[in-house]
Every structure is written in structure tokens, then in C-alpha cells.
C-alpha positions in Angstrom: 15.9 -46.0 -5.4 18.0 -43.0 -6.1 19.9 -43.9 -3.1 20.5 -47.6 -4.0 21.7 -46.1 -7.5 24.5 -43.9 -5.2 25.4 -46.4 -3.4 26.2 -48.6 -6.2 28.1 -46.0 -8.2 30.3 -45.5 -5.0 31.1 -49.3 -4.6 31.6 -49.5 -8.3 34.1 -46.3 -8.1 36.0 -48.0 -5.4 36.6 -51.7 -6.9 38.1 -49.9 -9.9 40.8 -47.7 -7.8 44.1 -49.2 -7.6 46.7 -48.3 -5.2 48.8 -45.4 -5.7 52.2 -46.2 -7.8 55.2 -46.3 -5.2 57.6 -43.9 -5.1 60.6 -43.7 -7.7 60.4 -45.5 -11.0 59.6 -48.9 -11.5 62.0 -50.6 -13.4 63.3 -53.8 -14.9 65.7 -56.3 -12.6 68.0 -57.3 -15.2 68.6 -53.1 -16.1 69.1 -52.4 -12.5 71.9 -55.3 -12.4 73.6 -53.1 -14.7 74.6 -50.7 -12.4 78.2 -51.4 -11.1 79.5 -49.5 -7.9 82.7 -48.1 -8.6 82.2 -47.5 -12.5 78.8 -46.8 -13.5 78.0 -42.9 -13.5 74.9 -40.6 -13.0 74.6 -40.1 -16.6 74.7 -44.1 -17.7 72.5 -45.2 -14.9 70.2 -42.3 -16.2 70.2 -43.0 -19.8 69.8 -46.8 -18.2 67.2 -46.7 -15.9 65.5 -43.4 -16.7 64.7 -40.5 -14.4 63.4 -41.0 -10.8 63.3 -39.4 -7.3 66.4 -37.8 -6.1 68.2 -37.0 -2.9 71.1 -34.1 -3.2 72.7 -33.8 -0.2 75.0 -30.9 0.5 78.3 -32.5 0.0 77.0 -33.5 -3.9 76.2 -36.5 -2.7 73.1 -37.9 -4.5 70.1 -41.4 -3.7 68.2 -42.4 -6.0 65.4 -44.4 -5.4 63.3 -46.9 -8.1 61.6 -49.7 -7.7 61.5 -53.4 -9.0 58.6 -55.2 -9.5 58.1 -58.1 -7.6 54.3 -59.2 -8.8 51.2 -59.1 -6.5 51.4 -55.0 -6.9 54.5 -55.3 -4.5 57.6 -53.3 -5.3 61.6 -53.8 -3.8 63.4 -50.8 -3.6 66.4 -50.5 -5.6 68.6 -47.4 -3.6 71.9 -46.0 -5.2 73.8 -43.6 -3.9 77.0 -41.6 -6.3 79.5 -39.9 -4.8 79.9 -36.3 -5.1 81.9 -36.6 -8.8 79.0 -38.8 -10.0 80.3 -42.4 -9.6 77.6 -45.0 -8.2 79.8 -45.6 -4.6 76.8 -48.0 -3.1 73.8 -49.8 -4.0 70.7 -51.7 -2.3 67.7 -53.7 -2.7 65.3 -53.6 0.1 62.7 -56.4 -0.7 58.8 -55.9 0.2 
């Protein structure tokens, strides 16, 4: 008995986990349309899109990474990169 009660706590425990959130911060499409290469800056697209994962390369280069919801608990991955002034120079959207 004790170990049918277990057993069902463990199943129970495991339908409610969800998947670990991806990395970078999930944000919204239209926002991360904002983003213009060429004019928008680290500050804007920070005060835009919010804080997230970081690359700093040693040339002051910088990725960011966040992620767009796409439904289904699927994510794109929405990739800028800024020059070493700060500019946004590139931009990408990798789809799930």
C-alpha cells in the first residue's frame, strides 16, 4: 500500500514538471521588430526588450540572445549582435 502511495506521488510529481525555460528572455515579436541594425543601440534595445544572456567578446563586441514565443512551449531565437561602440550591426531569428 505504502508503495502504491509512492508510486503515485512520483507520477503525480512528474505530470506537473514543465520543461525548463530556454535560454535568454522570452520576449514579444512585435518589440523585437523594433530593433533596427544600424541605429538601434545597447541601451534602447535594453530598455526595449529587457535584460538577457550576453556574449562579450574581446574586441567589445557583444550577442544577445532572447527568445520569441512561437506556441506549443516552442521558442525562435532572436540573436543580435552590436558592434563594439554599441550599435545593433546584425540581427537573426532562428525558428524552432
Amino acid at each position: 500500500m505504502m508503495r502504491a502511495a509512492l508510486l503515485l506521488c512520483a507520477l503525480f510529481a512528474a505530470g506537473c514538471a514543465t520543461a525548463p525555460p530556454p535560454p535568454g528572455t522570452a520576449v514579444d515579436t512585435q518589440r523585437a521588430a523594433a530593433v533596427v541594425a544600424g541605429q538601434s543601440t545597447r541601451d534602447s534595445v535594453r530598455a526595449l526588450l529587457g535584460p538577457t544572456r550576453s556574449i562579450r567578446f574581446d574586441s567589445g563586441a557583444q550577442v544577445w540572445l532572447y527568445q520569441l514565443p512561437r506556441g506549443g512551449n516552442r521558442f525562435a531565437e532572436f540573436v543580435i549582435l552590436f558592434d563594439p561602440a554599441g550599435t545593433v550591426r546584425k540581427t537573426r531569428t532562428r525558428e524552432p
